[in-house]
N, C-alpha and C positions, 0 to 999 in steps of 0.2 A: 463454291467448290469448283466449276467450271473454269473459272477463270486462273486459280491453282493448278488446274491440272495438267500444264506443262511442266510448270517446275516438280510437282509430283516425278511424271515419268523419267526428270534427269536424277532423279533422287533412287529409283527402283535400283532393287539389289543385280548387281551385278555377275556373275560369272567367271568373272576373269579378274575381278577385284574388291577389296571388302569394301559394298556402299551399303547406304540405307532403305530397306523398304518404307514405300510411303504410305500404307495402307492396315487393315484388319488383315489377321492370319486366320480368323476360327472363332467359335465360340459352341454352347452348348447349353442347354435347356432341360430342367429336371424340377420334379415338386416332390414333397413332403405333407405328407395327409394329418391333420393336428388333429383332426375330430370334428364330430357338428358339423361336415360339410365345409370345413374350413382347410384348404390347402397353400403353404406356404410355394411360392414358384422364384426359383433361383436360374437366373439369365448370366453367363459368365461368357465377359468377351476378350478377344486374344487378342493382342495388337503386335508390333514393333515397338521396342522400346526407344529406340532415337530416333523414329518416326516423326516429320514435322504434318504431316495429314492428318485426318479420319482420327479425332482424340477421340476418349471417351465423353461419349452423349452425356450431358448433368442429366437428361432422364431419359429412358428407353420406352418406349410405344410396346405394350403386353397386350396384344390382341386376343380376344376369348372368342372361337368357332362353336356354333352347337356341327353337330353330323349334316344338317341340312344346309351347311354356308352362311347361318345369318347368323348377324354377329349379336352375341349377347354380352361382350362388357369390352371397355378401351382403356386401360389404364396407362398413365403417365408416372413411369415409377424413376424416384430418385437413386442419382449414382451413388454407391456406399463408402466411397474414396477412399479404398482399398484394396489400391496398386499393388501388387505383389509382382516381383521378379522372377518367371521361370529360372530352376536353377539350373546352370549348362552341366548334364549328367552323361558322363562318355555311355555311347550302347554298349562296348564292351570293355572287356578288360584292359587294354594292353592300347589304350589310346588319349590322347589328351584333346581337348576343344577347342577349336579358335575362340576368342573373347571377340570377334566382329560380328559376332548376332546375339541380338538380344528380345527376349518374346515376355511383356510384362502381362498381368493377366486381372480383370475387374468385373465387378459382379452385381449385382439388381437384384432385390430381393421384395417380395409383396404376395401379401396375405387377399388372396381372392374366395367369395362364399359362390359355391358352384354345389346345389343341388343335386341327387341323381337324377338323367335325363336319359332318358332312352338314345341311344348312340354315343351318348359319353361327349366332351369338349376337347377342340382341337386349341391350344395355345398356341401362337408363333412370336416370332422379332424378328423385323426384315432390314438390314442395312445394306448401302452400297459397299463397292471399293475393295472390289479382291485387284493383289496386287498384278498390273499387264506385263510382269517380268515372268507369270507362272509358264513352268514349263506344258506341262500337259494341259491345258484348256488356253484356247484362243482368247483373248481380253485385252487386244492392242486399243480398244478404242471404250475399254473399261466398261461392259455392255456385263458383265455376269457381277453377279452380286450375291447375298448370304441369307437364306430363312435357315430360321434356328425352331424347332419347331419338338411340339412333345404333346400327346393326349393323355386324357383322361378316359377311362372302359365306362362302356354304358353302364347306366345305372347301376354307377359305384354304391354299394352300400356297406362295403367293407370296408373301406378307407383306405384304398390301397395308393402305396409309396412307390412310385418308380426306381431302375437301377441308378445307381448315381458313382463315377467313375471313382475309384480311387485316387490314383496319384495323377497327377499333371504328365500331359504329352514332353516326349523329348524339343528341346528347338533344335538341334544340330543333326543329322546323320553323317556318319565319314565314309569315306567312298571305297569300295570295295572290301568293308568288315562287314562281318556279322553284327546283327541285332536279335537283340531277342530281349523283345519289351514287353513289361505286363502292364498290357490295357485294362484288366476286370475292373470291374463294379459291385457292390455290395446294393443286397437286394433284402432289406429287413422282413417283407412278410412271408419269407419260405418262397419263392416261386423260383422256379428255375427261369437259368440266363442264356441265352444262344447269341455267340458273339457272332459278328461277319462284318466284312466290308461294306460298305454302302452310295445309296447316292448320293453325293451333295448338292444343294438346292438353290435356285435365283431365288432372288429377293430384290432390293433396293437396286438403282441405278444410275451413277454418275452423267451416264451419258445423256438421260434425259432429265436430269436434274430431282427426279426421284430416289434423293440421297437415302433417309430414312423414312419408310410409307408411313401414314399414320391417321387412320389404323390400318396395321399389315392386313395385306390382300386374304381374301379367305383361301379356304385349300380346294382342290391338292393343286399344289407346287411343281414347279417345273425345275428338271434334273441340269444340272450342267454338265453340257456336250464334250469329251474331253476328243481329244484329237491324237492323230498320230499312233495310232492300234491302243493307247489307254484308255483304261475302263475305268466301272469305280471297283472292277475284282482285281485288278492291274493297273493301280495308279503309282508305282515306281517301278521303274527297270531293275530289275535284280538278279541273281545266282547268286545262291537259292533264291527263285521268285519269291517276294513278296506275299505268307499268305498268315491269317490267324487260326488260331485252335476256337473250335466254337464252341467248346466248354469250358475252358480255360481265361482265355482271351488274351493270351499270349501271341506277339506279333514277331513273325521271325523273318530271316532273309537279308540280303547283302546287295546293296544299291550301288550299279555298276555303273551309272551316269549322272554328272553334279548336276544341281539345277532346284529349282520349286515346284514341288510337290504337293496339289491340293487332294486331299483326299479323304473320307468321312468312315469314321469306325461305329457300328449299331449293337446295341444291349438292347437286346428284345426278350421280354420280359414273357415268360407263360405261365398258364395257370390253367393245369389241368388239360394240357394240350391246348390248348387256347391260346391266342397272342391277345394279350390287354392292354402293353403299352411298350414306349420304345422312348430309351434317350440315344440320341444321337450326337455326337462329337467331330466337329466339321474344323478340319484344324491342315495345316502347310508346314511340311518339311521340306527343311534347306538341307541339301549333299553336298558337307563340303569338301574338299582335295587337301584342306588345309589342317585335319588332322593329325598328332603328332604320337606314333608308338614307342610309348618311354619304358623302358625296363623296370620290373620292380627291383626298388631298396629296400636297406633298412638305414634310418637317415642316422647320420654323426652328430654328435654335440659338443662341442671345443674339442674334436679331434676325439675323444675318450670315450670307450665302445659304456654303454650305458644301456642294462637287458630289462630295467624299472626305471621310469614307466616305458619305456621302448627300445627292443633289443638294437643293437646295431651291430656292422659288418667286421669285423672278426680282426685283431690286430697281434701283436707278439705277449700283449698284456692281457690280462683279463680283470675284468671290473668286478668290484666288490658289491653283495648283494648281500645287504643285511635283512631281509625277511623271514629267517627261521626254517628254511625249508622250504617254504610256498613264494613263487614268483608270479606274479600276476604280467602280463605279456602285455604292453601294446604297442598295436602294428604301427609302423610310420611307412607303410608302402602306400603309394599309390596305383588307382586304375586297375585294382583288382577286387576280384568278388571270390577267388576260390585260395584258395590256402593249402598248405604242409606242415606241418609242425615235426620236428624231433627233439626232443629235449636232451637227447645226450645220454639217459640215464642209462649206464651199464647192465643195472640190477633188472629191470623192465622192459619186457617185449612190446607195451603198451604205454610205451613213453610220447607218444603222437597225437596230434589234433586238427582236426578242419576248423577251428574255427576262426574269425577272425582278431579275437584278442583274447587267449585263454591263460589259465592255470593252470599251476603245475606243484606238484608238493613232492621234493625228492626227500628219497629217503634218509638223507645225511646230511652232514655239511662237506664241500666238497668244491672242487670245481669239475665245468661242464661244458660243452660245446652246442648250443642252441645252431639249428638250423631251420629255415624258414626256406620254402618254395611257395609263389607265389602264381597263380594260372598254372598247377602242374597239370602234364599230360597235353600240354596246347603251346603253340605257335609261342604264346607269349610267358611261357614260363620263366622262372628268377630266382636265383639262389641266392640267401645268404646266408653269414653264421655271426655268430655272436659267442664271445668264450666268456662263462662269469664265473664269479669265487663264490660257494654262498654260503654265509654265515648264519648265527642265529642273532636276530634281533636282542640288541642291546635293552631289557627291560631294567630302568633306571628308579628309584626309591630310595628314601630314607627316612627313617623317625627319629624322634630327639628324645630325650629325657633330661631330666635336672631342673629346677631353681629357677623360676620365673620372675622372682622379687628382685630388684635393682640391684641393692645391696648385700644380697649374698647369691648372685646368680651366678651359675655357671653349668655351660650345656654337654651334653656327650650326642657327639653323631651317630647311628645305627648305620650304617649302607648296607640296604636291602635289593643290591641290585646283581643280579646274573650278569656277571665275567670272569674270564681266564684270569690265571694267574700271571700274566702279561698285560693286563689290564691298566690304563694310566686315570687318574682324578685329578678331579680340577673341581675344588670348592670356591666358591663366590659368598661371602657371608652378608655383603651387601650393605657393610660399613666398617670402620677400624675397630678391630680385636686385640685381644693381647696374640692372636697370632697374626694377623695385619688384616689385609681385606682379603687374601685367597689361600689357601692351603693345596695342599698335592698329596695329602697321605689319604690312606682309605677310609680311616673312620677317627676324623678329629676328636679332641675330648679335654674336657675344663675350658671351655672357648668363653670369653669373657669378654662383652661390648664395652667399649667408654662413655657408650649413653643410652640415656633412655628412649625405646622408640621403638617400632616398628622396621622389622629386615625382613627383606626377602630373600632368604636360602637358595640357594642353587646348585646341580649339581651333576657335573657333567661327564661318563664314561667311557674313553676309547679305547676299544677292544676288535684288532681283525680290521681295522681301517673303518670299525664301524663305531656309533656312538650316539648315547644314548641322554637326552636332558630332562629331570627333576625338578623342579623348585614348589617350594612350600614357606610363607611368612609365617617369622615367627618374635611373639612381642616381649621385650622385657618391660614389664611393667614398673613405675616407681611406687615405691614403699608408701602406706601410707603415713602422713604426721599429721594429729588430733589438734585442732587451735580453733578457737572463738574468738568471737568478738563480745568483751565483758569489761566494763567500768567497773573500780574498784572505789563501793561509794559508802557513805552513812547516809542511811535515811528514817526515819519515821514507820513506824506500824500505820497503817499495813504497808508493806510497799513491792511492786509491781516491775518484774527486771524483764526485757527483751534480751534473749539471746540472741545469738548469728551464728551459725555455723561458718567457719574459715580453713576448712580442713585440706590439706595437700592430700588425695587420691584420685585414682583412676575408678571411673564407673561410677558403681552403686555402693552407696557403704551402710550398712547398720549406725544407727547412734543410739549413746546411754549415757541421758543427764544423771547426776545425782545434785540436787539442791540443797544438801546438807540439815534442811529437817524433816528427813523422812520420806519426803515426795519425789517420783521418780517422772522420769518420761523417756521415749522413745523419736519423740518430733524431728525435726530436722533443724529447725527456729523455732524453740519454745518459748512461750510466755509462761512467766510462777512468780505469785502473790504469799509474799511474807506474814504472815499473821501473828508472830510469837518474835518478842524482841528477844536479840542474840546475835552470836558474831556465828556466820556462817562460811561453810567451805566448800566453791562448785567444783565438783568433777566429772570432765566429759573425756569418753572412751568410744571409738569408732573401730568398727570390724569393716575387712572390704570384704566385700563377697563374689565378684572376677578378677578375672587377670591373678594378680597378687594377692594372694587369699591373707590379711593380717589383722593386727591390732594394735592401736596407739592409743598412748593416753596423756590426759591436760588437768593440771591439777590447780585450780587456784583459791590458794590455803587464805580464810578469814578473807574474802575479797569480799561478803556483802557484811554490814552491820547494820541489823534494824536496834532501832531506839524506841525507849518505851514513849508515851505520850501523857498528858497529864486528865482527868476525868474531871469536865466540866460542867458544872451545876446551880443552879439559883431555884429560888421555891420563894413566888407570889402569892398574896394572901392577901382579901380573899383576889379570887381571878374576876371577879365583875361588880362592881359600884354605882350608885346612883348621882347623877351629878351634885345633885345635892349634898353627896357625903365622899366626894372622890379619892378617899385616904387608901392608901396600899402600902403593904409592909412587904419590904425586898430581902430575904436571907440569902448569903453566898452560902455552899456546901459543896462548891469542889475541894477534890483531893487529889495528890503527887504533882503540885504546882508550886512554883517558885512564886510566883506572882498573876493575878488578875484583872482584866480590864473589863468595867460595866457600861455600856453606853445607854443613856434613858432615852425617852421622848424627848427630850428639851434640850439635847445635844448637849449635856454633861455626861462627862465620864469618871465616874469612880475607881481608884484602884484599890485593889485590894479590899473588897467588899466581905462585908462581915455579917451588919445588919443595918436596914434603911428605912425609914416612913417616905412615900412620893406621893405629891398632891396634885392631881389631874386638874387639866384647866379646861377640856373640854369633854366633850361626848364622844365615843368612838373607841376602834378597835387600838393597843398601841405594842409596839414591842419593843423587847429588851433584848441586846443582844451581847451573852456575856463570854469573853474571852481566858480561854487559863493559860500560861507559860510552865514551861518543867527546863530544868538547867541544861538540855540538853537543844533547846532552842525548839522544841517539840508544841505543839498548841492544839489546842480543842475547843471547838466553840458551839454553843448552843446558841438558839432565840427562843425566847416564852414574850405570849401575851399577856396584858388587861385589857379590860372594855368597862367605859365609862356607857352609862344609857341615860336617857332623858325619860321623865318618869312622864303618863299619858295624862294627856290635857288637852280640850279643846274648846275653841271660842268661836261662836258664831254669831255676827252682829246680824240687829233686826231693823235694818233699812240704810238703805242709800240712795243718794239723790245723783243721778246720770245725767247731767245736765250741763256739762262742758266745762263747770267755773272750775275745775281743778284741784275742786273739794269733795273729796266722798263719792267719787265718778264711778267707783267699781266697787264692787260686792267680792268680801273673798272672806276666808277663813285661815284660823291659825293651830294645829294641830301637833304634838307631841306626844316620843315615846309609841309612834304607830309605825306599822311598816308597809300598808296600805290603806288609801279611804279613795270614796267616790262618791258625789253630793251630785243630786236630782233636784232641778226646781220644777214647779208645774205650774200653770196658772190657775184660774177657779175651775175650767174645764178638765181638770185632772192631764192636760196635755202637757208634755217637758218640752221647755222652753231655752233650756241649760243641762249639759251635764258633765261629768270631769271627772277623772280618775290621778288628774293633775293637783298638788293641793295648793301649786304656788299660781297655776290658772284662775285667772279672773274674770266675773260677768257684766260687761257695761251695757246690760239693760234688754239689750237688743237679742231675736229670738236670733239661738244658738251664735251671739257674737257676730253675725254677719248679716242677718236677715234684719227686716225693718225694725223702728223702735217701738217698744212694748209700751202702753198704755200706763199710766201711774197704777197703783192698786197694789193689793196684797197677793204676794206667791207667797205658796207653800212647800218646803224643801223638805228631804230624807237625806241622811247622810250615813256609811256606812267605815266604819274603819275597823280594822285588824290592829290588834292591842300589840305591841312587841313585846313587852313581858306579861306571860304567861298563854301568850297567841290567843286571846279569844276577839271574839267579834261587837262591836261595838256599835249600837244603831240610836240616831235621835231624830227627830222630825220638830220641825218649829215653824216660824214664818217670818219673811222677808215684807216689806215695807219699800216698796219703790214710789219714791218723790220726787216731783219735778218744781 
């Protein structure tokens, strides 16, 4: 910073020409009590906005004092990069602001836990860098600098909120006007505010390279000395001097010499006669010579006086105001705060307003002469007028009636709107009509589109230079026409038809099958099962039920024909044989057939079966499956069984020789006509040595087939089988003879 600080001093603002300040203009320190000893503290600092110096710090040093100087907490709080531009607001009425100052303004905000302590907490922030262009205080060698500083009351335990300023400091003063600024502060817990000028305070210091302390010094604070008979009760030259209202906080007075003005406004806060705490606003006004006193207008727009939305200056014409009586006014003057209003009205002593953009509701229609004074009774007073015509607002409508269906539509227009008999129309139908796409009469009728579709109506009335627009869609719908999707078929009993609905409508429609025997539906794509041979006739009928409210119907006459089928039959005798006697006798007994095909076991086929003997060649289940024809190409086929059985027998030989030559090496059994067995052998120790629920399993010798070979000698077997005819159980015990 030191080493800047030449080019700084050629940068300070000027006097005699608009330069830049290089430096901080002000800032200010206030909290907010959240609860639980918790207060949020808000640091706001002023700078120059084209300022190449002294930016904003990325964080500010929030030094916490207890009453005794020692510090109890240092915080490092982050910048909230939210720059905001003071806005250049003339002091008074009847002046305009150079744009060569600029004052942007940023703020730090943090949450500190501060107990009650007896003497309460001083917070400060100390920066360098007031700018050495200031008039009143000496700073050629940049030696004064800025504490920002605010307490908290002993042994808060009310949670009390300090004043915190309303609006933002002006940056400009103009030289030799009046001001009259409101400084107040809003003070949430009820405590009254006593405003006064103040001191403002060193802090930081460029010139010994103590830019920003950290942590700022403890209190109390040392005043900066201003020079030249300036105080901090007298820190501008003025007529009227310089002074505020200390219930108020209104700053008034008229600054008779340009220059920079550092100077500090106090909200000192009480409480029951008591002072608890104080924000301070330590902030630099620039006087400049370069203000400009502009007149009030009332501004033009393409030449044509216009009193909605803003009157303007009075011509040979007068402008049309269609609002019914009520005018709603706004001002385009600038650089003023105080107003006149006449509205012209004859009838009314009370036709006047202060305010700056008001209402007015004359009693007629008519025309009027508005006149406007702008700062009346002062220096900077302004007339203008404005002459208006005023009508009643054009309220525009219409309804329709008639015939929404395609093909017989036709509409009649209502116009439901307030005008004179001087009134002109202009309809827009919003496609070709049989009266084309626009008409000009007042209430069209039998209006007739050339398609189907959606229009948007419009409708537009001028009356008195005024006019008014309508519009409402409106649909002609197409008709519906009833059509399926249906094949024109012969088929067989029973048979099973898929409809399709194919119907031309808009939206939703009703349907109503009829099937032609009897059975009905409602579906949208029915399915229906023929059961009764006959020529049938489908008829579907659909209703729409929006738009075009109708009914269409589809007829299609004998389009199904079910055909009879022929009744297929044979009857076996008997149904079960023993192989021994395998004879079965076949009777055909169908009926309504031209012809029939029998297919046997043995893959012949018989036609036209009457009556047959078949001679089974083995054991087992078998079927017949016999086919009937009807002249109609119609068929019906059954299958029926027989079962041949094998009658019960069983053989069990009494030894075998296990001995490898390839004779007699396994033990087995041969069983018929069973539907289960399972044979036990044992040796003399009553132990199983074998056993099987397999009948075509065989025993070569050896325990359980796998384990060592068994000794020659006699085992003795059980054997257990299930009879298949007549299911009983069947048990015999014998002995086995094993030879080697």
């Amino acid at each position: 910073m030191k080493q800047r600080l030449p080019i700084f001093l050629l940068l300070m603002f000027c006097l005699c020409a608009p330069t830049r300040a290089a430096h901080l203009v002000g800032g200010e320190m206030s909290y907010k009590c959240l609860g639980n000893n918790y207060y949020e503290i808000t640091l706001i600092i002023y700078r120059d906005c084209f300022s190449s110096g002294a930016p904003f710090d990325p964080n500010a040093a929030i030094s916490v004092y207890k009453q005794n100087g020692v510090l109890y907490a240092n915080n490092s709080v982050p910048f909230m990069n939210n720059i905001q531009q003071l806005p250049n607001v003339a002091p008074n009425n009847c002046t305009t602001l150079p744009q060569t100052v600029c004052t942007e303004k940023g703020s730090y905000k943090d949450t500190l836990y501060l107990p009650p302590t007896p003497g309460g907490y001083i917070i400060s922030h100390q920066r360098c860098c007031r700018n050495n262009s200031i008039t009143n205080i000496n700073n050629t060698a940049s030696q004064w600098g800025s504490t920002f500083t605010t307490s908290i009351p002993s042994m808060d335990t009310s949670c009390n909120t300090n004043p915190k300023f309303v609006s933002d400091p002006p940056v400009v003063l103009c030289l030799n006007v009046d001001v009259r600024l409101d400084l107040s502060a809003t003070e949430p817990d009820g405590d009254s505010i006593y405003y006064e000028l103040c001191n403002v305070y060193n802090g930081g210091s460029n010139a010994n390279g103590n830019v920003a302390p950290n942590p700022a010094a403890p209190p109390p604070y040392t005043p900066v000395a201003f020079i030249g008979g300036f105080t901090s009760n007298n820190p501008i030259p003025g007529n009227p001097a310089f002074s505020i209202d200390h219930q108020t906080g209104l700053l008034t007075g008229a600054p008779t010499q340009v220059g920079q003005y550092v100077f500090a406004i106090c909200a000192r806060e009480f409480r029951n006669g008591v002072l608890i705490s104080t924000n301070s606003r330590d902030f630099q006004f620039n006087v400049s010579p370069d203000c400009q006193t502009n007149t009030s207008r009332i501004r033009h727009s393409n030449g044509t006086i216009v009193a909605n939305p803003s009157p303007q200056i009075s011509n040979s014409s007068a402008v049309t105001i269609c609002s019914g009586g009520t005018m709603s006014i706004g001002n385009a003057s600038t650089n003023a705060t105080s107003f006149f209003w006449d509205f012209g009205d004859p009838t009314s002593q009370t036709d006047t307003s202060r305010m700056g953009t008001p209402t007015y509701t004359y009693p007629d229609t008519g025309t009027y002469v508005v006149m406007l004074v702008v700062e009346p009774h002062t220096a900077c007073a302004d007339t203008a007028y404005a002459k208006v015509a005023i009508y009643d607002l054009v309220q525009t409508n219409f309804t329709y009636s008639g015939e929404l269906c395609f093909a017989q539509h036709s509409i009649n227009f209502i116009n439901n709107s307030n005008y004179s008999p001087n009134a002109k129309f202009l309809w827009d139908f919003g496609g070709n009509t049989n009266l084309g796409f626009t008409d000009t009469t007042e209430q069209p009728s039998n209006v007739v589109w050339d398609q189907i579709g959606a229009y948007y109506v419009q409708l537009t009335v001028d009356d008195f230079g005024c006019s008014g627009t309508y519009g409402d869609t409106l649909y002609v719908y197409p008709n519906p026409i009833a059509n399926e999707v249906i094949d024109k078929v012969e088929a067989c009993v029973p048979y099973t038809v898929q409809l399709f609905d194919s119907s031309y409508v808009y939206g939703h429609a009703q349907h109503f099958w009829d099937f032609g025997d009897g059975y009905l539906s409602n579906d949208l794509n029915p399915t229906h099962t023929y059961t009764t041979p006959g020529v049938y006739t489908v008829t579907h009928s659909i209703r729409s039920v929006v738009g075009c409210v109708d009914s269409s119907w589809s007829i299609r006459k004998d389009y199904i024909t079910v055909l009879p089928v022929p009744k297929s039959n044979i009857e076996i005798t008997p149904r079960e044989q023993s192989i021994y006697n395998p004879v079965f006798k076949i009777t055909g007994l169908s009926t309504d057939h031209s012809k029939t095909l029998t297919f046997l076991p043995n893959d012949a086929v018989v036609e036209n079966l009457t009556e047959m003997s078949y001679i089974a060649t083995d054991t087992g289940s078998f079927p017949i499956m016999h086919v009937s024809f009807n002249q109609f190409g119609c068929t019906d086929t059954i299958i029926e069984s027989f079962v041949v059985n094998s009658p019960f027998n069983l053989f069990m030989p009494n030894a075998f020789t296990p001995d490898g030559d390839g004779i007699n090496d396994w033990y087995s059994y041969t069983v018929t006509g069973a539907t289960k067995s399972r044979i036990e052998i044992y040796n003399r120790w009553g132990e199983i040595v074998f056993a099987s629920e397999d009948p075509y399993r065989k025993w070569n010798g050896r325990l359980h087939n796998e384990g060592p070979m068994l000794t020659p000698g006699v085992y003795s077997y059980v054997i257990n089988v299930i009879v298949k005819k007549g299911a009983y159980k069947f048990t015999k015990m014998g002995a086995i003879n094993l030879v080697r």
